[in-house]
MMTF fields as JSON, N, C-alpha, C and O atoms, coordinates in Angstrom:
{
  "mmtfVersion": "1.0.0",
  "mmtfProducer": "UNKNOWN",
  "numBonds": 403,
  "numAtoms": 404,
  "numGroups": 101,
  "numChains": 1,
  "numModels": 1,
  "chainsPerModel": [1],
  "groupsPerChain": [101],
  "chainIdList": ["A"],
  "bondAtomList": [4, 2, 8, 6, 12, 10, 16, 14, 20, 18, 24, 22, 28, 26, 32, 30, 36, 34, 40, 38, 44, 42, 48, 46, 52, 50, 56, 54, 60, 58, 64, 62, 68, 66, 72, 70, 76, 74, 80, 78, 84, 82, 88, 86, 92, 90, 96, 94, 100, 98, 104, 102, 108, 106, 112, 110, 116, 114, 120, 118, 124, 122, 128, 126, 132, 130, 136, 134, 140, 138, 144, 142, 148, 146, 152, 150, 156, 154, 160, 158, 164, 162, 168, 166, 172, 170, 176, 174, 180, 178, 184, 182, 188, 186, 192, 190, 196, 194, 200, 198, 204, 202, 208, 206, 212, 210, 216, 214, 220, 218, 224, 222, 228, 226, 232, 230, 236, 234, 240, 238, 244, 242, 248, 246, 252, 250, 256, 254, 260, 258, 264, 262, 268, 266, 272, 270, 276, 274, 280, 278, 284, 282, 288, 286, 292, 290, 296, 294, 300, 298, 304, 302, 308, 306, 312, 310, 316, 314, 320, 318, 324, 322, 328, 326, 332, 330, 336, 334, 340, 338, 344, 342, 348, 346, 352, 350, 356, 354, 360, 358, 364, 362, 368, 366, 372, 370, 376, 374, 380, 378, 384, 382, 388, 386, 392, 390, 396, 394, 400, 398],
  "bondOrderList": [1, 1, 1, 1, 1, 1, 1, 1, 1, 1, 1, 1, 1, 1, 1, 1, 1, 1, 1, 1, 1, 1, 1, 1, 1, 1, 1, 1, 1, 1, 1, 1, 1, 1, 1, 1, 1, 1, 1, 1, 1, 1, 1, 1, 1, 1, 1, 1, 1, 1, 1, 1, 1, 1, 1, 1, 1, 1, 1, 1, 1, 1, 1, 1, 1, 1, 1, 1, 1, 1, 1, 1, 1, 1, 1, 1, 1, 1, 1, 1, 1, 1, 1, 1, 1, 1, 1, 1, 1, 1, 1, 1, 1, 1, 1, 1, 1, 1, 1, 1],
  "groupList": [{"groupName": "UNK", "atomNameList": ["N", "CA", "C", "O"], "elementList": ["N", "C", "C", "O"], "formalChargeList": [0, 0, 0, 0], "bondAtomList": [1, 0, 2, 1, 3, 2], "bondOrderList": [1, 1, 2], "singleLetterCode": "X", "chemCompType": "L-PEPTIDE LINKING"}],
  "groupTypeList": [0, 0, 0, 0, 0, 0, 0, 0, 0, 0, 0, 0, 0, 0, 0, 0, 0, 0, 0, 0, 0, 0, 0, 0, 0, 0, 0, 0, 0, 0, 0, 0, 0, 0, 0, 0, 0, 0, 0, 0, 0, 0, 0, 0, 0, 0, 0, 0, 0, 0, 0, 0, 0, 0, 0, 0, 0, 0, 0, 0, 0, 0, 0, 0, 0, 0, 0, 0, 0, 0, 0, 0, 0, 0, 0, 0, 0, 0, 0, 0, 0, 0, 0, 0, 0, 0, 0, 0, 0, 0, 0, 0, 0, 0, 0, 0, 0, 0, 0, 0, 0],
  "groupIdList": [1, 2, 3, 4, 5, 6, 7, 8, 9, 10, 11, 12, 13, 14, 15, 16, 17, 18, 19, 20, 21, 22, 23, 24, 25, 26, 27, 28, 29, 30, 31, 32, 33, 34, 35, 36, 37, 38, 39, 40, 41, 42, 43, 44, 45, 46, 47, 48, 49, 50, 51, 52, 53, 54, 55, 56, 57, 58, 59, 60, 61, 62, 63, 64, 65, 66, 67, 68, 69, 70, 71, 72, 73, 74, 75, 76, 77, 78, 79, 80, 81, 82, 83, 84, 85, 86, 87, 88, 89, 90, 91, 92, 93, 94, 95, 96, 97, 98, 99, 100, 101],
  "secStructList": [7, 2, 2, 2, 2, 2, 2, 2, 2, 2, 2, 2, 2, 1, 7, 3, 3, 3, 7, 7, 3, 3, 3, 7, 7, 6, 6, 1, 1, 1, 7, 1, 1, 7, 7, 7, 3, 3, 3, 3, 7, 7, 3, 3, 1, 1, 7, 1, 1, 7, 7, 2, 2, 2, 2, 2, 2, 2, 2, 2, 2, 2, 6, 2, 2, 2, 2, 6, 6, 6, 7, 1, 3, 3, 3, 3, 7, 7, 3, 3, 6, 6, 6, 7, 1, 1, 7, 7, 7, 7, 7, 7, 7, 7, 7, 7, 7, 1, 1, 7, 7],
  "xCoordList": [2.519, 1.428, 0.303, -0.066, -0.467, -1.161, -0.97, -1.927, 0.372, 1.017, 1.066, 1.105, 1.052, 1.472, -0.236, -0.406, -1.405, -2.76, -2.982, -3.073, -3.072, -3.363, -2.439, -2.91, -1.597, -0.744, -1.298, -1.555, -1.296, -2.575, -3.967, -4.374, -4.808, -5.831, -5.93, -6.82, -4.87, -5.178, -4.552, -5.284, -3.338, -3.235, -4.21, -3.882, -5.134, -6.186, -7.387, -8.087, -7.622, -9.148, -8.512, -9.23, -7.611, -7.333, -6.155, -5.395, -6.057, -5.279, -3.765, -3.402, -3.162, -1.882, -0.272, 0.688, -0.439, 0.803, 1.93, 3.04, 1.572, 2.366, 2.119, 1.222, 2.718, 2.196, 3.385, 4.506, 3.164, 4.36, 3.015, 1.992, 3.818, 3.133, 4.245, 5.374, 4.102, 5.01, 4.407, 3.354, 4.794, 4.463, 5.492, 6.711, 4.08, 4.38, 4.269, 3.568, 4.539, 3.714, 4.567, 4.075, 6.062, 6.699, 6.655, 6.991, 6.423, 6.116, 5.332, 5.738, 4.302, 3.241, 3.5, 4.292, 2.607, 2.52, 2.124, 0.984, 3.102, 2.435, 3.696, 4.784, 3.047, 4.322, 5.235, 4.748, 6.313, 7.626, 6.668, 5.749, 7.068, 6.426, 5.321, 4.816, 4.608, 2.889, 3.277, 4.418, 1.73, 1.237, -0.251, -1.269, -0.004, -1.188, -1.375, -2.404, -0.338, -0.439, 0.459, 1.625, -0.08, 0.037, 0.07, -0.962, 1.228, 0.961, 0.926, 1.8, 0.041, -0.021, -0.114, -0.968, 0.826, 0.962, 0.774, 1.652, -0.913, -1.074, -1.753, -2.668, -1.205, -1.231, -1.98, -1.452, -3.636, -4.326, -5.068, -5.523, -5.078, -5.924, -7.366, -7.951, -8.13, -9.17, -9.456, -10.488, -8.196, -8.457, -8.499, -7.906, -9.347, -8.608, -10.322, -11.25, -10.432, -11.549, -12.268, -13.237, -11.852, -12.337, -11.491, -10.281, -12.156, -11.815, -11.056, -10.702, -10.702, -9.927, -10.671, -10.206, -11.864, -12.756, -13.098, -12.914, -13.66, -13.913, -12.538, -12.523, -11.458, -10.273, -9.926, -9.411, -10.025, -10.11, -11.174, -11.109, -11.919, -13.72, -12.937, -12.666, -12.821, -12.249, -11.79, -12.449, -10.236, -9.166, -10.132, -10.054, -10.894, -11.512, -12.352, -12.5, -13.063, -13.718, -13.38, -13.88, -12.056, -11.46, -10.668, -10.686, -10.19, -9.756, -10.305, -9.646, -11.788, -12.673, -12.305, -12.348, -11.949, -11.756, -10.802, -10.711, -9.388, -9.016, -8.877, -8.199, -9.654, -9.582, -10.764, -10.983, -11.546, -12.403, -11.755, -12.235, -10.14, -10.042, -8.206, -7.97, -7.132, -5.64, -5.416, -4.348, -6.131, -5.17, -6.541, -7.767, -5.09, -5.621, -5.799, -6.897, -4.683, -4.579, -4.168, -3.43, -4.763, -4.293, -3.783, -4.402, -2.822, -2.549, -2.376, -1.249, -3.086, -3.277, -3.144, -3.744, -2.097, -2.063, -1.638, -0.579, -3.173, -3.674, -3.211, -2.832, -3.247, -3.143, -3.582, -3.397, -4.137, -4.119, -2.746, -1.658, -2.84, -1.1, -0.824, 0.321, -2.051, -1.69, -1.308, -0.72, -1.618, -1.005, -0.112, 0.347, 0.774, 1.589, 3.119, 3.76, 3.365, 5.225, 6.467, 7.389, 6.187, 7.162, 6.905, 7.725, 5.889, 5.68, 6.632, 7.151, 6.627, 7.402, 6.227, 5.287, 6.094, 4.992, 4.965, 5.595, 4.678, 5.097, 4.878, 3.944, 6.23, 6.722, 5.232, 4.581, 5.044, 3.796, 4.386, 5.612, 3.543, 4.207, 4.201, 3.407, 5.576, 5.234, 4.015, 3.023, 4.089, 3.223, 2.734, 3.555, 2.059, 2.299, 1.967, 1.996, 1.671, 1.43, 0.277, 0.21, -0.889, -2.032, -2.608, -3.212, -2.359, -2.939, -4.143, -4.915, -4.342, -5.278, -5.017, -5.907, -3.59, -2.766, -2.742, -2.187],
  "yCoordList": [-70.11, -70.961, -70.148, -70.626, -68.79, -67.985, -67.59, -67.693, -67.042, -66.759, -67.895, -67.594, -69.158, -70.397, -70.326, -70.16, -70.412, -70.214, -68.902, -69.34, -68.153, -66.943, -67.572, -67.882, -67.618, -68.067, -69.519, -69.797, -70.302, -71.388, -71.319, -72.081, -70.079, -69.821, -69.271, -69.388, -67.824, -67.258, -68.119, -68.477, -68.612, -70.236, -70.953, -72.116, -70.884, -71.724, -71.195, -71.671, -69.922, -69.504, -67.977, -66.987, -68.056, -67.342, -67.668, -68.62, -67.006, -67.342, -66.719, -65.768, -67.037, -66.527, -66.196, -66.953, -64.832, -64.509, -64.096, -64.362, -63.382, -62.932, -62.685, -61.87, -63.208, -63.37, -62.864, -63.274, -61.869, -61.645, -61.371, -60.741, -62.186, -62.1, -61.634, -62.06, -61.039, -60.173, -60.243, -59.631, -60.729, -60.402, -59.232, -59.103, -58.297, -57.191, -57.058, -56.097, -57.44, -57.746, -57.329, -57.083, -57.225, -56.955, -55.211, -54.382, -55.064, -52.944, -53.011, -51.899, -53.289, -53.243, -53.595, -54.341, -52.823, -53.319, -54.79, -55.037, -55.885, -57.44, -57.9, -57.63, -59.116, -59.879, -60.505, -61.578, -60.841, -61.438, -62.31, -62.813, -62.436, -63.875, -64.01, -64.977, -62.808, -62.784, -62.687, -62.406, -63.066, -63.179, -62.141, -62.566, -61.031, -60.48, -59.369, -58.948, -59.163, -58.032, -58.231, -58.623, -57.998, -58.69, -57.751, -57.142, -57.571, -56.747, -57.871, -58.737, -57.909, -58.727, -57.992, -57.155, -58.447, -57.74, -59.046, -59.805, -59.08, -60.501, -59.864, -59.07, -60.288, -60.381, -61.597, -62.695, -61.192, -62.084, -61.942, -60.862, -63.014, -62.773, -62.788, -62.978, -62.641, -62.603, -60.959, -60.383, -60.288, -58.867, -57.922, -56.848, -58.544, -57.913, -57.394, -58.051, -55.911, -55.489, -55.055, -54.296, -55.471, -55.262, -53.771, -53.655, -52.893, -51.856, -52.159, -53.338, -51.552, -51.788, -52.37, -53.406, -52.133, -52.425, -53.775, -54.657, -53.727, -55.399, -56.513, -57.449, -55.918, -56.968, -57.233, -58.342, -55.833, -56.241, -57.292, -58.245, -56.886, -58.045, -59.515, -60.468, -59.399, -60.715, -61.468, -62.319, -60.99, -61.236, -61.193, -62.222, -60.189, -60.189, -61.346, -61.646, -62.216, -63.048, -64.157, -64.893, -64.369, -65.384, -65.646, -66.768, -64.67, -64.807, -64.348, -64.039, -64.474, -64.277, -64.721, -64.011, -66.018, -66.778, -66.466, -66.727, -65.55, -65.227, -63.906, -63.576, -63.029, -61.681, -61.826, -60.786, -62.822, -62.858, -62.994, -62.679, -63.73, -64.1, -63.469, -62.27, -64.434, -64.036, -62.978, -62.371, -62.702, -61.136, -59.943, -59.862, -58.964, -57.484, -56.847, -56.453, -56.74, -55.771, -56.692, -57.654, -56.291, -56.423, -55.418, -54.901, -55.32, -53.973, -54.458, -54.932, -54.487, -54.955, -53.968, -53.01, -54.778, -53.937, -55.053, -55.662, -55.074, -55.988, -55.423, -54.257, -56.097, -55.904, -56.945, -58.156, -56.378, -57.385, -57.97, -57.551, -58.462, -58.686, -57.688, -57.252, -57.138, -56.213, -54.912, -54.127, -54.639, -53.417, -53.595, -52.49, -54.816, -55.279, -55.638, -56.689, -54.529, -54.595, -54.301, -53.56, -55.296, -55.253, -54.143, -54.092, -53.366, -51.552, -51.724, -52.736, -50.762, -50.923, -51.142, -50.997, -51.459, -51.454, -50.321, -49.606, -49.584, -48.878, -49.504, -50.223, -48.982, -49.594, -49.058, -48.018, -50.345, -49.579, -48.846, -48.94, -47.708, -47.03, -47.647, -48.541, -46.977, -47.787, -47.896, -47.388, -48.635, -48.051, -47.299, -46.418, -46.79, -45.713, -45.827, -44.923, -47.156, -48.055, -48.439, -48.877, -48.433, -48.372, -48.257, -49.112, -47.474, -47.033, -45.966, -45.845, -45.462, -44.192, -43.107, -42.275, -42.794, -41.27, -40.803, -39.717],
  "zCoordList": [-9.077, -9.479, -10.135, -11.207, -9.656, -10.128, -11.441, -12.208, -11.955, -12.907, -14.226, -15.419, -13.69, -14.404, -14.784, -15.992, -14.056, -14.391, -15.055, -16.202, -15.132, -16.231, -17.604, -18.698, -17.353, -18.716, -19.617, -20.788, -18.112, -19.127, -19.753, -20.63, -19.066, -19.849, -20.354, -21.196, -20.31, -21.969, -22.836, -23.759, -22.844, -24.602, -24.405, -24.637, -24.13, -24.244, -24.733, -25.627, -23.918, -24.438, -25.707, -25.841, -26.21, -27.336, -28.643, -28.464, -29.698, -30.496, -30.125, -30.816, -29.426, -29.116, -29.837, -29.978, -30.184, -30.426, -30.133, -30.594, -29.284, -28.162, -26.911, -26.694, -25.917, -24.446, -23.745, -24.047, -22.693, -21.715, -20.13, -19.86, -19.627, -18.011, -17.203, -17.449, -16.53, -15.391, -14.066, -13.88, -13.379, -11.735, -11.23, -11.112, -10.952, -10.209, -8.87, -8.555, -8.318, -7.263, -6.139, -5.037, -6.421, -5.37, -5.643, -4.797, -6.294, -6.44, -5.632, -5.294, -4.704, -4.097, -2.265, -1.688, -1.85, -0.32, -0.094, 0.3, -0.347, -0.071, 0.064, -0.443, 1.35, 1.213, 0.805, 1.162, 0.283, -0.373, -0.726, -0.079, -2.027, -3.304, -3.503, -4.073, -2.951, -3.182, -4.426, -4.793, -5.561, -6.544, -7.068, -7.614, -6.769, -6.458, -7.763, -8.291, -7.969, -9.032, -10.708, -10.752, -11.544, -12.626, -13.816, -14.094, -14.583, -15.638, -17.012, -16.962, -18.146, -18.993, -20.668, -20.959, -21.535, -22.819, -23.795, -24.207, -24.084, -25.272, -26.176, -25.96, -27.505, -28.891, -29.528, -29.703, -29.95, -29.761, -31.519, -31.896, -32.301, -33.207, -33.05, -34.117, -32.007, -31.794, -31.561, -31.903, -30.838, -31.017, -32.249, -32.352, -33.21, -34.552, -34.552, -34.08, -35.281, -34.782, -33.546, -33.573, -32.672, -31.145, -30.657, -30.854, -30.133, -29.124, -28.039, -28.039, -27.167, -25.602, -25.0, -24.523, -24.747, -23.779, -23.726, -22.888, -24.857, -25.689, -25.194, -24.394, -26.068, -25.067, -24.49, -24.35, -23.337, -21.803, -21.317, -20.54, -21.881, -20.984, -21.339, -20.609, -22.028, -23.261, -22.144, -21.548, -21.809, -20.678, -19.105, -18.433, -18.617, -17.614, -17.361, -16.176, -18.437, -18.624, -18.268, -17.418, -19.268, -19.347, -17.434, -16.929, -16.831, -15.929, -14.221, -13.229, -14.445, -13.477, -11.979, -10.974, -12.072, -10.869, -10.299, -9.099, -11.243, -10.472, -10.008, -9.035, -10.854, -10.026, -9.039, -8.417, -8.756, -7.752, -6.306, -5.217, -6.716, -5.578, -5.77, -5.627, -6.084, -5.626, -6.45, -6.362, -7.125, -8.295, -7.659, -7.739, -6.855, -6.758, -8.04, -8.434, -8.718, -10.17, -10.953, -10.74, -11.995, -13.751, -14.827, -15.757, -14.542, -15.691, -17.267, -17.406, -18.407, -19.446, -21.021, -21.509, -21.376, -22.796, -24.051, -24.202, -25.074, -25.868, -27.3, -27.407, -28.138, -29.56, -30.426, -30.299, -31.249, -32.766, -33.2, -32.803, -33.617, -34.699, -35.567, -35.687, -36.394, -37.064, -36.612, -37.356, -35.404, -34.74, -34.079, -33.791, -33.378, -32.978, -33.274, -33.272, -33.485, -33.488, -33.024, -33.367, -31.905, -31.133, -29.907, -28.99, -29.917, -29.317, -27.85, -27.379, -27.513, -25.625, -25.255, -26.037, -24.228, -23.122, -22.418, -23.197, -21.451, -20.518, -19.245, -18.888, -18.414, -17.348, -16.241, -16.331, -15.136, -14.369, -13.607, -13.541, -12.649, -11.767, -10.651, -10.361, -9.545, -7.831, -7.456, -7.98, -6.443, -5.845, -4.92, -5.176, -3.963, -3.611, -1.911, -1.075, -1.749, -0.495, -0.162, 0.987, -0.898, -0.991, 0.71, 1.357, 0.944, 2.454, 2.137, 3.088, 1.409, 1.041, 1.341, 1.519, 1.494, 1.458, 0.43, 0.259]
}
C-alpha cells in the first residue's frame, strides 16, 4: 500500500518518464512485508536543469508524509530525460543490521 502511494504521487506531482519503485525492505532488519525502505529511479522532465539536491527536495517534498512516518530510507537516483538512457542503477548495499555496530 505505501509503495502504491509514493508511486501515486510522484505521477502526479511530476512529469513522468520513467519510474521504477523497489521495496527494499526485506535487506533490512524489519519484519516480513514491512514497507519501510525504498529505493526509487524517476525520470522527470521537471529535473532538467536542477542539481541532485534540488531533485531530491523535489521527491522529499513531494513525499513528506511519508518519510515522517512508514518510510525509514529512500535511496534515490533522478534524471532528466536528457541524461537518461537507460543507465544501471546501482544495486543498494545490505544491510548491516542497523544495531550501531
Amino acid at each position: 500500500m505505501i509503495q502504491e502511494t509514493i508511486e501515486q504521487k510522484l505521477n502526479d506531482q511530476f512529469s513522468v518518464k520513467h519510474l521504477e519503485i523497489v521495496n527494499e525492505s526485506h535487506m533490512h532488519s524489519v519484519p516480513a512485508n514491512s514497507e519501510t525502505h525504498f529505493k526509487v529511479v524517476l525520470v522527470a522532465d521537471e529535473f532538467a536543469g536542477m542539481n541532485k539536491v534540488k531533485q531530491h527536495q523535489a521527491i522529499y517534498a513531494a513525499l513528506k508524509d511519508e518519510l515522517a512516518g512508514p518510510v525509514h530510507a529512500l535511496a534515490l537516483h533522478t534524471f532528466a530525460p536528457d541524461t537518461w538512457q537507460k543507465q544501471s542503477v546501482p544495486d543498494s548495499p545490505n544491510c548491516l543490521g542497523g544495531n550501531g555496530k
